[in-house]
C-alpha positions in Angstrom: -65.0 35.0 41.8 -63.6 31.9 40.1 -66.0 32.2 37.2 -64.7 36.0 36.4 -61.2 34.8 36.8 -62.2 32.0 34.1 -64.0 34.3 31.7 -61.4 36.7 31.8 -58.8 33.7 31.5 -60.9 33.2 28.0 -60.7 36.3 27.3 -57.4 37.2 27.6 -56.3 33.4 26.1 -58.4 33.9 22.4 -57.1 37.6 22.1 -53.2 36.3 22.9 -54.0 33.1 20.5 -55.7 35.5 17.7 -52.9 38.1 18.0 -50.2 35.5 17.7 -52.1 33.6 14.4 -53.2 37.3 13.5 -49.3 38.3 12.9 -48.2 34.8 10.7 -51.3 35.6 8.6 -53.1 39.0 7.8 -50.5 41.1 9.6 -47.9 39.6 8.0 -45.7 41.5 6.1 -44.2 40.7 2.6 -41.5 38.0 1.9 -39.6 40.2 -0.5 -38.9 43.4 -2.3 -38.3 43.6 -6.3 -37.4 46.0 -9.0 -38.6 45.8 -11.8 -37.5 47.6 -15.4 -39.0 46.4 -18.9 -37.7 49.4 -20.5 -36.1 48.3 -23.9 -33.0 49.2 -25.4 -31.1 49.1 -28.8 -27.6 48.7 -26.6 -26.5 45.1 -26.7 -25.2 44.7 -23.0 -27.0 45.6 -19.9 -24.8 46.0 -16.8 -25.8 46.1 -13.3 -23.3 46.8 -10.7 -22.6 45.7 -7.0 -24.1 49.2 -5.9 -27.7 48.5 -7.3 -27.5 44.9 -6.4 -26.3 45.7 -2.9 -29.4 48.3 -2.9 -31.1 46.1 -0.4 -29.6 43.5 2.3 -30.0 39.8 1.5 -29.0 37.5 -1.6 -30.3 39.3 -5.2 -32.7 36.6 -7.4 -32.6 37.7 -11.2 -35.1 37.6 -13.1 -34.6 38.0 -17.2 -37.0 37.8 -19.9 -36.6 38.2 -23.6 -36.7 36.4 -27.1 -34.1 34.0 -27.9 -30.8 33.6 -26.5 -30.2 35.0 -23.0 -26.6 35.4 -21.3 -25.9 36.6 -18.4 -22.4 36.4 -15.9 -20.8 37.6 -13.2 -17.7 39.3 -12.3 -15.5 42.2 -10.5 -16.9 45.4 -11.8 -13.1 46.8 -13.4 -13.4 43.4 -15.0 -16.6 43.4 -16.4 -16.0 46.8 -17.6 -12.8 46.4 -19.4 -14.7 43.4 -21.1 -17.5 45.8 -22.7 -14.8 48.2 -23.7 -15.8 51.2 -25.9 -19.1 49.3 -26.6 -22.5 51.2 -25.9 -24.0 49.6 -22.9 -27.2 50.0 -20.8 -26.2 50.4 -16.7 -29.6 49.7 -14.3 -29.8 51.8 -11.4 -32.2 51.1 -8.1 -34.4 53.9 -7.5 -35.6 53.6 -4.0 -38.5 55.6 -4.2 -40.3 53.9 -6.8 -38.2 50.4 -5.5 -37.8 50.4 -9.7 -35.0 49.9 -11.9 -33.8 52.9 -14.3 -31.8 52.6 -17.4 -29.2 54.7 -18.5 -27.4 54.3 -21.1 -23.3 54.7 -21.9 -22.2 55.9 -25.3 -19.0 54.0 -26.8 -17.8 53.3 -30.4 -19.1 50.4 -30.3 -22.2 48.9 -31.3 -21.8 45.2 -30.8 -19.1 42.9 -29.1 -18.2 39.1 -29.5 -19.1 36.3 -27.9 -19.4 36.4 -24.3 -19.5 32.9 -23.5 -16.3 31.1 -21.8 -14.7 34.1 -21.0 -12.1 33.8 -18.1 -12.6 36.8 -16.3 -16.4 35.4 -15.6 -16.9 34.2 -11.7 -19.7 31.9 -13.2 -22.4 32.4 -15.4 -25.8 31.6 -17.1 -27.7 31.3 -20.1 -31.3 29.8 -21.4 -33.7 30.7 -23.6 -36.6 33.5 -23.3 -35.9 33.3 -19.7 -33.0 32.7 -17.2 -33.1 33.1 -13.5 -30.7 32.7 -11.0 -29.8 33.7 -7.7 -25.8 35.2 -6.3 -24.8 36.7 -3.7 -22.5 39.4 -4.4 -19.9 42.6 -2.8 -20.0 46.0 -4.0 -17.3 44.8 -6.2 -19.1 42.3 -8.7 -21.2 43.6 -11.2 -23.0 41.4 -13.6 -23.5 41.8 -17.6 -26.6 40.6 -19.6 -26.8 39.8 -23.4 -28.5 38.4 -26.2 -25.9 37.1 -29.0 -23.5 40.3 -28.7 -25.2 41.7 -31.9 -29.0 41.7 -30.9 -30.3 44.7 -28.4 -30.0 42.9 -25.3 -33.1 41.6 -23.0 -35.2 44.4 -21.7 -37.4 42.7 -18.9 -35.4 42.4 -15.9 -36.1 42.3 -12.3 -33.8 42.3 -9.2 -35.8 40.3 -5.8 -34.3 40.7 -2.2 -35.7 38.5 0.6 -37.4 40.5 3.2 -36.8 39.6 7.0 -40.7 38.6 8.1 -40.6 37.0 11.0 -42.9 37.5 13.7 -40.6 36.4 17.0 -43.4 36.8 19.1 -46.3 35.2 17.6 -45.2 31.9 19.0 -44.8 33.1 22.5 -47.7 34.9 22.5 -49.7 31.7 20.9 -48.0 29.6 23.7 -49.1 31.7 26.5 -52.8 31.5 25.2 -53.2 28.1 25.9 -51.1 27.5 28.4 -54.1 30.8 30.1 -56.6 29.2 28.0 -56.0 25.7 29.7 -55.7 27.6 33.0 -58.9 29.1 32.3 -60.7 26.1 31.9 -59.6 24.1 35.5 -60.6 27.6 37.2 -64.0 26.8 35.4 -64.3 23.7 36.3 -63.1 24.0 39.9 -65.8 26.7 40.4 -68.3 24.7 38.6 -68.0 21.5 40.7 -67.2 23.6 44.2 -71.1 25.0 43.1 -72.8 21.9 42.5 -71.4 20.6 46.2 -72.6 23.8 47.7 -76.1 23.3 46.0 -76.5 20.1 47.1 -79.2 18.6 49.7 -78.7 19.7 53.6 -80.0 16.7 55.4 -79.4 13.0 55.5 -81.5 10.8 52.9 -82.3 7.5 54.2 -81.0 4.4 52.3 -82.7 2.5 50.3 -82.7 -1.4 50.2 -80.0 -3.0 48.1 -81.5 -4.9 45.2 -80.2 -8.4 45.1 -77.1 -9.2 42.9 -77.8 -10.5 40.1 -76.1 -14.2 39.0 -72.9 -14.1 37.1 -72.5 -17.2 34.7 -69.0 -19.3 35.7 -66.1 -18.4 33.4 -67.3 -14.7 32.8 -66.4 -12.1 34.5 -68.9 -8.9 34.9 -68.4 -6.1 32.8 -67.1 -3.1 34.6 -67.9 0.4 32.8 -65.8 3.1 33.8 -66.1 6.7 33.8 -68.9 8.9 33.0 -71.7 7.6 30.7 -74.6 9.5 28.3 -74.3 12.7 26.9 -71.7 14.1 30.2 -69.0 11.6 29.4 -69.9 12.3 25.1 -69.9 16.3 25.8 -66.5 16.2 27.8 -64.5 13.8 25.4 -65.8 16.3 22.6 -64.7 19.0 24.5 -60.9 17.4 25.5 -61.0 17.0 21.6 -61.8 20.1 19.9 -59.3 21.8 22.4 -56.4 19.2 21.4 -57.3 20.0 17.4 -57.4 23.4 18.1 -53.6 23.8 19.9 -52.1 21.3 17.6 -53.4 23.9 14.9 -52.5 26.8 16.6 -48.8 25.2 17.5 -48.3 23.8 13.8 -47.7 27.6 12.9 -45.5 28.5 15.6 -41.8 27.8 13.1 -38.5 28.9 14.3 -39.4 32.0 12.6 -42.0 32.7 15.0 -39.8 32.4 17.6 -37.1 35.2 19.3 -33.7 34.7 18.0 -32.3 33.4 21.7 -35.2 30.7 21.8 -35.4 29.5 18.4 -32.1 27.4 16.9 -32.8 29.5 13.4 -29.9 29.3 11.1 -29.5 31.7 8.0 -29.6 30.0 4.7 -26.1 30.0 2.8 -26.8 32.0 -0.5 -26.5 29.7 -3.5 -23.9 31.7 -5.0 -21.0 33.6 -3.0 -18.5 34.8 -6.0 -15.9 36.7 -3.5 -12.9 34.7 -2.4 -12.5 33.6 0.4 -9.9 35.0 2.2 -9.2 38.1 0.4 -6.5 40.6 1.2 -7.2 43.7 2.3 -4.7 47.0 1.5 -3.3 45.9 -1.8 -3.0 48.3 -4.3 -4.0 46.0 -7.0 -5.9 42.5 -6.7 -5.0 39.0 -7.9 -6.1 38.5 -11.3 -8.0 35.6 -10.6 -9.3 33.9 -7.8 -8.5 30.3 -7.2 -12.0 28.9 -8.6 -11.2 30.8 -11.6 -7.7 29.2 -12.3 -9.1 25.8 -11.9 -11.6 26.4 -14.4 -8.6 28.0 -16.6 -6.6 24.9 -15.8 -9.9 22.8 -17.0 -10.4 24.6 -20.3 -6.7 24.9 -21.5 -5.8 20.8 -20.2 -9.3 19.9 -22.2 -8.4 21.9 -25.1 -4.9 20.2 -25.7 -6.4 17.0 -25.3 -8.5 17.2 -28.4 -6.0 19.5 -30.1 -3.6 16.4 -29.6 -5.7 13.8 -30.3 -6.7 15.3 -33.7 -3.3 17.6 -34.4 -5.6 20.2 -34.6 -3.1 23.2 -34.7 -6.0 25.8 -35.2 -7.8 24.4 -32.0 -4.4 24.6 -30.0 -4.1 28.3 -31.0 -7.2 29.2 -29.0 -5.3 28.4 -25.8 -1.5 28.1 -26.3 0.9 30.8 -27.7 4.5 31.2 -27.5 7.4 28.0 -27.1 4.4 26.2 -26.1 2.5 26.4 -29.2 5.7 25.9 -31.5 6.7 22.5 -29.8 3.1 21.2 -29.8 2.4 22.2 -33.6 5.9 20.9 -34.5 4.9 17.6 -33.0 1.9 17.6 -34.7 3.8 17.6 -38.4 5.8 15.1 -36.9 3.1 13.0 -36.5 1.6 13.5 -39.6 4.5 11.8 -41.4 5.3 9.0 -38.8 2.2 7.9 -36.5 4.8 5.8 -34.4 6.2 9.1 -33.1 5.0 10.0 -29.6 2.1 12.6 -28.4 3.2 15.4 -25.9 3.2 15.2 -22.7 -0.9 15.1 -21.4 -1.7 18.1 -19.3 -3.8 17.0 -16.2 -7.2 19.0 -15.6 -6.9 18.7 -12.2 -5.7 19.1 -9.0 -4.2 22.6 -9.2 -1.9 22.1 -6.4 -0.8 25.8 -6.5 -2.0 29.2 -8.0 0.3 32.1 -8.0 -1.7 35.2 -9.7 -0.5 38.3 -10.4 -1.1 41.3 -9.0 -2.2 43.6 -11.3 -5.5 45.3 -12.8 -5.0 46.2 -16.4 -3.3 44.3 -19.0 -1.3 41.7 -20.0 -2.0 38.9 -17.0 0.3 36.4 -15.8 -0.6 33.1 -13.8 1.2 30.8 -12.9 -0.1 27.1 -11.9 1.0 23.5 -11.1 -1.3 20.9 -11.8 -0.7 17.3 -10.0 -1.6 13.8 -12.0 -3.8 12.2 -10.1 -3.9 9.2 -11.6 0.2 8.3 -11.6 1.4 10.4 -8.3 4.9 9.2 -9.6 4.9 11.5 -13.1 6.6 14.6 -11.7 3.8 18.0 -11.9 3.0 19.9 -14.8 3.5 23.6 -14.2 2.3 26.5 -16.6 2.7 29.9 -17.2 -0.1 31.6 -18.9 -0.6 35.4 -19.9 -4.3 36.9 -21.0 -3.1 39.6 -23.4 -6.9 41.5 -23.6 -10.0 41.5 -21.7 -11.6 39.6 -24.1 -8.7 37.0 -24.5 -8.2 33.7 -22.6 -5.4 33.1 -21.1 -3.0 30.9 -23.2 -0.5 29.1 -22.1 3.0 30.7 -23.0 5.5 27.7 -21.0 4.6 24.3 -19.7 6.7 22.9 -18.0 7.5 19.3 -15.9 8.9 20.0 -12.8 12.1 18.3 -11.5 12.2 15.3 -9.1 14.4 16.7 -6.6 15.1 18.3 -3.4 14.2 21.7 -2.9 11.6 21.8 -5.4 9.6 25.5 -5.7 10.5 28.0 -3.6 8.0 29.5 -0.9 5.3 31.3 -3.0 2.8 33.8 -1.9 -0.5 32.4 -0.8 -3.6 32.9 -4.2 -5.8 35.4 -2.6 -2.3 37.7 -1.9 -0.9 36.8 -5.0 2.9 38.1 -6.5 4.4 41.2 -8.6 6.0 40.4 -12.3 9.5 41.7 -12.2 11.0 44.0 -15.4 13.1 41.2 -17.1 16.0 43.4 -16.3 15.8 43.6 -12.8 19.4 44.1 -11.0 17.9 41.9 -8.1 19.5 38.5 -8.0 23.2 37.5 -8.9 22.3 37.3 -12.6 19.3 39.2 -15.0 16.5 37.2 -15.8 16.6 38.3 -19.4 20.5 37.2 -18.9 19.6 33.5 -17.7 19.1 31.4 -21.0 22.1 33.1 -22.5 24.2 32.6 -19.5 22.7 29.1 -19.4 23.4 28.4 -22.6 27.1 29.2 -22.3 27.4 26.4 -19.8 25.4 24.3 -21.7 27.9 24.7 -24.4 31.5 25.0 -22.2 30.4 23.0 -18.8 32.9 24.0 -16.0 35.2 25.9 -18.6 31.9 28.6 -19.0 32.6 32.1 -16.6 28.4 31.3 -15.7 29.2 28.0 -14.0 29.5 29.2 -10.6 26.6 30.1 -10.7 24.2 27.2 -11.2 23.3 24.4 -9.2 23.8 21.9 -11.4 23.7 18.7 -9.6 20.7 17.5 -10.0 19.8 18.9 -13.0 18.3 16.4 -15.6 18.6 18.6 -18.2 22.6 19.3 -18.3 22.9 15.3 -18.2 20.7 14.8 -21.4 21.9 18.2 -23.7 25.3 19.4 -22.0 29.1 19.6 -22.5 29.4 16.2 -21.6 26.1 14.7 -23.6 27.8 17.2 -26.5 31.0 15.9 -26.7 29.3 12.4 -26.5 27.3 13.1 -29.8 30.3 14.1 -31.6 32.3 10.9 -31.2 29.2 9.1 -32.1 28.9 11.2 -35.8 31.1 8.7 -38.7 34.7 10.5 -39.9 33.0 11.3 -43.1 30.6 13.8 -41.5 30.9 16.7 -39.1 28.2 18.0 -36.2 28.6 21.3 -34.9 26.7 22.7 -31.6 24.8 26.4 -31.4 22.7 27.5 -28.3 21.3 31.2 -28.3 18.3 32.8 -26.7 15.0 32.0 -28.0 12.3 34.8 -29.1 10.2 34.7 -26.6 8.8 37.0 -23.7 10.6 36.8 -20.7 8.3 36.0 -17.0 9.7 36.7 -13.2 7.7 36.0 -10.8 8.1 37.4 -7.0 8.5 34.9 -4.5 7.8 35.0 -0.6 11.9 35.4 0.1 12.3 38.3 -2.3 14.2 35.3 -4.8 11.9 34.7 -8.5 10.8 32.4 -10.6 11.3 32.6 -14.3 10.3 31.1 -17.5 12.6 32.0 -20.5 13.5 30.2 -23.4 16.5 29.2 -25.1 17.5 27.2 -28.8 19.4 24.3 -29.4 20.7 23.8 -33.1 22.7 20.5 -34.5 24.3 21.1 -37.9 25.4 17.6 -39.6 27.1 18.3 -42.8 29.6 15.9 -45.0 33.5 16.6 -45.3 34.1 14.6 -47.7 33.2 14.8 -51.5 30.4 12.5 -52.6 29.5 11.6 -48.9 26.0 12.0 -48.1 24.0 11.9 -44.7 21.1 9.8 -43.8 18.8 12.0 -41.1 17.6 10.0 -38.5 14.4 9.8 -36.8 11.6 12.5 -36.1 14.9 15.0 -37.9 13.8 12.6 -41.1 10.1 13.0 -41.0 10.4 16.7 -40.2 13.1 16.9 -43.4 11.0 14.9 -45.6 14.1 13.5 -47.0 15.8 10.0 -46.3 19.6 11.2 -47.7 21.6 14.8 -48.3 25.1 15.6 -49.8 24.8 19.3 -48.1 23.7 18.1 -44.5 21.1 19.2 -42.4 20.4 21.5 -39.4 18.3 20.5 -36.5 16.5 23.2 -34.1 14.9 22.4 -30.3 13.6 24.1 -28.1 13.7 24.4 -24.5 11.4 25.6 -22.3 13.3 26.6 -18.9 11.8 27.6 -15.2 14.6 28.7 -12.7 14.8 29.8 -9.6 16.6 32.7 -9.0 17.7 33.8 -5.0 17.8 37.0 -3.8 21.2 38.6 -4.2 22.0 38.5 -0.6 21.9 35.0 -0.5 24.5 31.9 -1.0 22.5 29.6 -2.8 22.7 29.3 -6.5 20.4 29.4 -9.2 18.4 25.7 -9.7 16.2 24.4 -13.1 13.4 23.7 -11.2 11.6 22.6 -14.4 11.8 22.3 -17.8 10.4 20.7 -21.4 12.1 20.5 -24.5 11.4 19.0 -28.0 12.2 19.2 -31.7 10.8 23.0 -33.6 12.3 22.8 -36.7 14.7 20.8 -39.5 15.7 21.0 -42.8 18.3 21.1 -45.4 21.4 23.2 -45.3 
């Protein structure tokens, strides 16, 4: 009876064993699924959208294959779309079916579109030559586009790959119990085995033979003792102890946490490499952030890297490609400055990094506004840099339209609205707050001009405001007395032409950027006096002497805060820049 239970031990062990190896090997099913298209096509983008590469569960591995320059990024779908515009473009499709890719193509006016590369509204993307993989993990709401140059028909051979879930959870149990029954197996063999050699043995008493005499043992050595079996036995068992170990540690090398149920095995799911959706991201907003906070650092990046060679070099045509606006005119201004005296100073450097706050806008079409502040991390003690910038088009950057230095003060920024909610632009004209934000550099002005005699004083914060100290009534009035008998200064302040940007807080109070102009007229009073311009007014003049006079114009670049109407506290420059745009001769 012990030998059947053995052999059917065997049995029962190779077949549990074989089934368990069976399903990591030729039962196994297929890693992956991919779609494949190599269809070409004389539109010069290819778009594939979060629907087709959400077609199966799992992260999407691209593949793309054609001559010469490949591009290829990734972005939210109303995004990507807005970039191709009225261009013809090819849209892939899964067909689940065939598990194949179908083209289809979109008519527009359009036959080719501009560079690609760089582009702002990109999550991240890609490019090689002849052929470019790489692997995202995307929503339903990210779509990517493929191209060659933006002129060329764009890369026909594409294929989409989706991991397959494989596993085989009970291959390792099932491998387990066979030699744990296969082990089994064998002691019930060998039990019967030896129980049948003692029940074969003889039935009566042998008698003893003699004991040989021991043999001599030399002094200082010790007999030899062998142990255990000897001969072919003791060679047959070892092999057998052996083979069995090689044969489990095979079996066992296979059993992975894959081959294990999810509540044995510690099996954790691989993070995809790329995960383009922020984290975070509201829900029930009728229009999204424009950018996510990745994207504004990299904005931040590109712009802070672009005015460092622009300033280096006075590169006015390089500074164009990412400032506009008061910014651009105090930046180029400098830069003619500069030209003339090389002892005159550089603008103020724009850190890359850390963006210490992101305040998008909320909005889905077009113009964009973000605002940023961007921390020194190299001197903690130079007070932030903040920015507003604008995209204009989808296939515009965003430029920076106001930078600005923030005060060193109490009070600072107001709450803001957290990235991923991000914040509504108010109409310049809103009837919100004590005063109109289209009103504010007028109105500012005024008291810049009168101090406490101007009807707008009341309603300013001015005392800590580094600005009034340096430009107003009293710095005015200082300037005059310092101008010789023979000449005469007189002092204009007006709105500058520039657009106008409030931005939503979190207490229903705004931020905005305006502008406002500061001119200096110098002119003689008496008849064959003359006056000598001084400093970066001289180099901008080009002259050293004039009997007519001259007229100096700044700029400045002004970020208030402005509380809701219901409240008692008063308007505050939270941040500000200012600098020479323009002189000449009257």
């Amino acid at each position: 009876m012990r030998l059947v239970t053995a052999i059917l031990a065997f049995i029962i062990a190779f077949l549990s064993i074989g089934y368990g190896i069976a399903q990591r090997t030729i039962l196994a099913e297929p890693d992956h699924v991919a779609a494949v298209t190599s269809s070409a096509t004389s539109a010069t983008v290819t778009v594939i959208d979060g629907e087709t590469l959400n077609s199966n569960p799992g992260r999407q591995k691209i593949l793309i294959q054609g001559p010469g320059k490949i591009f290829a990024a990734y972005g939210r779908t109303s995004d990507v779309l807005a970039w191709v515009g009225e261009a013809t473009y090819n849209k892939l499709s899964f067909i689940r079916k065939t598990s194949q890719l179908r083209s289809n193509i979109v008519t527009g006016q359009d036959i080719s579109v501009p560079d690609p590369h760089g582009s702002d509204l990109w999550y991240g993307e890609y490019s090689d030559e002849g052929t470019l993989t790489f692997v995202v993990n995307v929503p339903q709401d990210i779509s990517i586009i493929i191209l060659s140059d933006g002129s060329r028909p764009a890369p026909g051979a594409i294929s989409i790959t989706w991991p397959v879930d494989n596993r085989t959870p009970w291959s390792g149990p099932l491998i387990v119990f066979g030699m744990l029954l296969l082990l089994a197996g064998i002691g019930v063999y060998l039990w019967a085995i030896s129980d049948l050699r003692r029940g074969r043995g003889p039935r009566r008493r042998m008698p003893k033979m003699p004991r040989p005499p021991k043999p001599k043992t030399p002094r200082g050595k010790k007999p030899s003792v062998t142990k255990g079996l000897r001969g072919r036995r003791a060679a047959g068992q070892t092999l057998s102890l052996t083979s069995l170990s090689v044969v489990m540690g095979l079996a066992l090398s296979g059993c992975t946490a894959q081959s294990w149920p999810e509540f044995l095995a510690h099996n954790s799911t691989p993070s995809a490499t790329v995960s383009p959706s922020p984290s975070g991201a509201p829900t029930g907003l009728d229009k999204p952030p424009v950018v996510t906070v990745q994207q504004a650092e990299a904005i931040v990046s590109r712009v802070a890297s672009v005015a460092t060679k622009a300033d280096a070099s006075r590169d006015s045509n390089l500074l164009k490609s990412r400032f506009d606006g008061p910014a651009l005119a105090l930046r180029e201004t400098n830069y003619q400055i500069r030209g003339r005296d090389s002892s005159y100073a550089s603008p103020a450097a724009i850190p890359s990094a850390p963006v210490q706050i992101t305040l998008p806008q909320q909005n889905d079409n077009w113009p964009r506004t973000l605002f940023t502040v961007v921390q020194d991390p190299n001197d903690p003690t130079i007070p932030p840099t903040a920015m507003m910038l604008v995209q204009q088009t989808p296939r515009d950057n965003y430029k920076a339209i106001y930078v600005f230095r923030l005060e060193a003060k109490e009070g600072g920024l107001p709450a803001l609205p957290a990235a991923n909610v991000g914040t509504a632009r108010l109409q310049p004209d809103a009837k919100l707050f004590a005063l109109l934000p289209n009103q504010l550099a007028k109105d500012y002005g005024d008291v810049i001009l009168k101090g406490e005699k101007s009807e707008f004083y009341k309603f300013f914060d001015l005392s800590d405001d580094s600005l009034i100290k340096s430009v107003g009534y009293d710095a005015k009035q200082k300037r005059k007395a310092s101008i010789p008998s023979i000449a005469e200064i007189d002092f204009s302040v007006l709105p500058g032409d520039a657009e106008i940007i409030p931005l939503a807080t979190s207490n229903n109070g705004a931020i905005v950027a305006t502008y406002l102009t500061e001119s200096e007229t110098v002119k003689p009073v008496e008849i064959g006096a003359v006056i000598n311009p001084e400093g970066a007014v001289k180099s901008l003049v080009g002259i050293s002497s004039s009997s007519k006079g001259t007229v100096a114009t700044y700029g400045d670049l002004l970020l208030f805060y402005l509380p809701p109407s219901t409240s008692d506290n008063k308007i505050r420059l939270i941040g500000w820049n200012s600098g020479l745009i323009s002189a000449g001769e009257l």
